[in-house]
N, C-alpha and C positions, 0 to 999 in steps of 0.2 A: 312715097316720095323718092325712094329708089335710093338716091345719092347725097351727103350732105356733106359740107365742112365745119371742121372746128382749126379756129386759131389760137394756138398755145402765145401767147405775147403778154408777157410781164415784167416786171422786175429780175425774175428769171434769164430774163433775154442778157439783162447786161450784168450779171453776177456770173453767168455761165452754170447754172445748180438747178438742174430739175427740180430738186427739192431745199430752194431756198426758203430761207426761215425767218424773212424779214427782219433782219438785223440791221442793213444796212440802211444808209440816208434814204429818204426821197427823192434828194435831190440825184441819187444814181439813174434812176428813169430820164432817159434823155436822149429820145431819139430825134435824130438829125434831119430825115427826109420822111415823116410820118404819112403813110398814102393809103389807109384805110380802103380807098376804092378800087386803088391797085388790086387787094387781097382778094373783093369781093366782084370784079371783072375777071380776073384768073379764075373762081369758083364758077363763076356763071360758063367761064368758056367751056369749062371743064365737064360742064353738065349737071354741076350740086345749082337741088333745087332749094336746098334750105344751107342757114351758117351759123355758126355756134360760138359765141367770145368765151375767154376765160375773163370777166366782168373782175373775178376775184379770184386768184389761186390759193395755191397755201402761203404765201409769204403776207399775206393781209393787205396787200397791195393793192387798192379798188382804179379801177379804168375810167371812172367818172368822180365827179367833187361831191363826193357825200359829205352832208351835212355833221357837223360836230365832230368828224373824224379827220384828223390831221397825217396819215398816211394813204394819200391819192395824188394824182395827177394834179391838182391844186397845191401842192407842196413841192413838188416836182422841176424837174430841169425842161420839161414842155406838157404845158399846161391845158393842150388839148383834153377834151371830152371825148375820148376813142367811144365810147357805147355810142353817143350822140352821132359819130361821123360812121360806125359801122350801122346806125339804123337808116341813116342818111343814104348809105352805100349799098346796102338791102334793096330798100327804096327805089332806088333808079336803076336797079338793074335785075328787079323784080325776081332777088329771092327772099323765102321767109328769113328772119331775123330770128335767135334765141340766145341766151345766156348761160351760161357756167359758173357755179357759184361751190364753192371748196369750203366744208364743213372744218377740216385741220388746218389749225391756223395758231401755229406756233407764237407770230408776233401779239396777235389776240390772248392766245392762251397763258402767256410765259413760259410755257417748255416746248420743248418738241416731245409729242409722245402720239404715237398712234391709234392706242385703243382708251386712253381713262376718255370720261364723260369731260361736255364743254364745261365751262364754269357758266355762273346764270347769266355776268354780266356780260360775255361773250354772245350766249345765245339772245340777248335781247336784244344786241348789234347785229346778230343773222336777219331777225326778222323784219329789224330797221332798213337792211341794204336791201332783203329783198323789195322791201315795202316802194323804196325807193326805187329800183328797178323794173316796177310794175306799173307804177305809177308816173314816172316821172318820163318812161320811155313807154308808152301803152302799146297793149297788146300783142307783144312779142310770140314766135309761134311756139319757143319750147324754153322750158326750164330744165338745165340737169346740176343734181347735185350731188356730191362726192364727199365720200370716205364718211356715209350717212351711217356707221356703225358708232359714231361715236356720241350719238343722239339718243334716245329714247325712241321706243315705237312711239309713246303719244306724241313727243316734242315732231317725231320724223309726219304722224297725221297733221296735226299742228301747223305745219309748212306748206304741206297740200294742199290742204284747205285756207292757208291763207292765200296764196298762189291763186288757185280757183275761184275764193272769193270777188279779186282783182282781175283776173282774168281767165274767166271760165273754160273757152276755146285752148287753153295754153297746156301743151302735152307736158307734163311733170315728169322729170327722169330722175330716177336714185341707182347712179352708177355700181356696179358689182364689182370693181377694183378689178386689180389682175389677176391676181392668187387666184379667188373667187371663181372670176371668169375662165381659166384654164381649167378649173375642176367641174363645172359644169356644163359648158358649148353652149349658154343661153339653153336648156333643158327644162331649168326651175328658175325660179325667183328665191335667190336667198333671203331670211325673212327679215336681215340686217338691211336690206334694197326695198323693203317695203312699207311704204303702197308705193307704187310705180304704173304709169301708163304704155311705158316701152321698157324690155329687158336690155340692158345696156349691156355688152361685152368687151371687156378693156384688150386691147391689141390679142383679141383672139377672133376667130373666124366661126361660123357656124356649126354646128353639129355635122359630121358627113350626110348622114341620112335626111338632112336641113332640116329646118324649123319648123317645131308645130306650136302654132299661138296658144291653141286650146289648154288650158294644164288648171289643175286645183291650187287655189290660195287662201287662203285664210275661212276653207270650209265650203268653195264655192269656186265652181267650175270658171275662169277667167278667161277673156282676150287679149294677148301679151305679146303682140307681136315682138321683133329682136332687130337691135340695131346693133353690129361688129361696129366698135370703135378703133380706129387702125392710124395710127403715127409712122409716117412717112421720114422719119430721120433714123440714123444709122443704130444699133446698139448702144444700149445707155451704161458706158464702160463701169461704176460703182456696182452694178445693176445688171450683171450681162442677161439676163435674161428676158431682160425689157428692151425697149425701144426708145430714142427719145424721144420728149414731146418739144422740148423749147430747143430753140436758134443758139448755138455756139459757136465762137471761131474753130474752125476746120468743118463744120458738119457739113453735109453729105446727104444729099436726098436718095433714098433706095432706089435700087433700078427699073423703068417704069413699067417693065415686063413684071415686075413683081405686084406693080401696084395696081397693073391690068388685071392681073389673073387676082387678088383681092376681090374685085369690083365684081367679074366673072362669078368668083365662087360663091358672094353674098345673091344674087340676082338670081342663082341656080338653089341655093337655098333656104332662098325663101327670108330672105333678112334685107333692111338697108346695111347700105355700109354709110359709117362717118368718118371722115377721110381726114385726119389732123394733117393740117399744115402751119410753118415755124415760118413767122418776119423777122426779118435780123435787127439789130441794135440802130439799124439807120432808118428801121418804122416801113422799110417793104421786103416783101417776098422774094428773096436773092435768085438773080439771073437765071442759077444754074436749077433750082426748084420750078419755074416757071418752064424754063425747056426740057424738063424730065415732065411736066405735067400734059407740054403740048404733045410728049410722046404718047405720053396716059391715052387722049384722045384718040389719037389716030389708032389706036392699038384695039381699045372699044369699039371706035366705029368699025373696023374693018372684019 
């Protein structure tokens, strides 16, 4: 597939906290001029063959009206169905569709904590939303989910296979975090990421010597190709070491000479890249994002 996007757009967007913790109302979600097609015509120009929602981040925030849960878009300041209008936007401008779905979920959980296990009644709400997001929007072409250490290997088979059960065709990803991903270059599969159908790498680039799919997992020679996941927003000041993922007042889309030579490096070895891009609080892709990306282009093609 070469090139894909993901959109960071949440709750997030208008708390201004990469790592918001769903505290706040529902009714905070409320964007103004929400253009779903916008996002996913900017991707298509850009040359992503596929697009990635965050459906649910970590603030427990779902982007569609799930059932029996009272923190979504149905409780919300606009009550749009974003999955519905992003599969809609897929659709007519003929790229695949996939979802992201965030295993840490503070609001679910009652704390914020990174590494203890989900509680049960939490994880029975996972496999509800996925249930629901399988079903409800068919056939999507990838699932990826995150901070999947905090699962059990069975509970993490458990999701694959219900994934697969619903949608065979459907690439299953269990993201490697950042730490993770810095310490390896997509090399291995950490075994907290497994099973996985793609090695995910969080805002790191490929190995110099690039990618080899080939590598042993679980006793048995595997095909793991590597997708660089790459967040186009400035440094994530708590965080210098990261990047952001979500829309804040002042952000700053990186310069598109950086995001060319990204694209460049993934394509030399031997990886897709997945290209995050941030909507603002008004529900589109801000002016100056859009004209950093039509740089992106011209930079690629020439």
């Amino acid at each position: 597939m070469g090139l894909g996007v993901s959109f960071h757009f949440s709750m997030n967007t208008f708390t201004g906290n990469d790592y918001d913790t769903g505290s706040v109302p529902a009714s905070t979600y409320n964007p103004s001029h929400l253009d779903v097609r916008q996002w996913i015509r900017v991707a298509r120009d850009l040359g992503a063959r596929y697009a990635v929602l965050t459906a649910k981040h970590m603030c427990g925030f779902c982007l569609w009206d799930s059932q029996d849960y009272d923190y979504d878009v149905a409780e919300s300041g606009n009550k749009t169905d974003v999955v519905a209008e992003f599969m809609s936007a897929c659709k007519e401008y003929g790229v695949q569709p996939g979802f992201y779905y965030c295993i840490l979920d503070p609001h679910n959980e009652g704390k914020f904590d990174w590494d203890s296990r989900v509680p049960d009644g939490y994880y029975q709400i996972i496999k509800r939303h996925l249930t629901e997001l399988h079903t409800r929007y068919p056939r999507p072409f990838y699932q990826l989910l995150d901070i999947t250490w905090k699962i059990s290997a069975e509970q993490r088979w458990e999701l694959y296979r219900l994934i697969k059960s619903m949608n065979p065709d459907c690439l299953v990803v269990m993201n490697q975090a950042f730490y993770q991903s810095r310490r390896n270059l997509g090399r291995i599969c950490e075994e907290k990421s497994w099973p996985t159908d793609v090695i995910n790498s969080e805002d790191t680039l490929p190995a110099p010597e690039g990618h080899n799919p080939n590598m042993s997992m679980d006793g048995k020679m595997r095909y793991l190709p590597m997708e660089a996941w790459i967040p186009t927003g400035p440094p994530y000041k708590p965080m210098p070491p990261m990047h952001s993922w979500f829309w804040r007042p002042g952000f700053q889309t990186q310069d598109a000479q950086v995001i060319a030579d990204a694209i460049r490096s993934c394509r030399q070895r031997n990886s897709n890249l997945l290209l995050n891009l941030s909507p603002d609080a008004s529900g589109r892709l801000p002016e100056e994002a859009v004209t950093t990306l039509q740089q992106v282009r011209k930079l690629i093609k020439g």
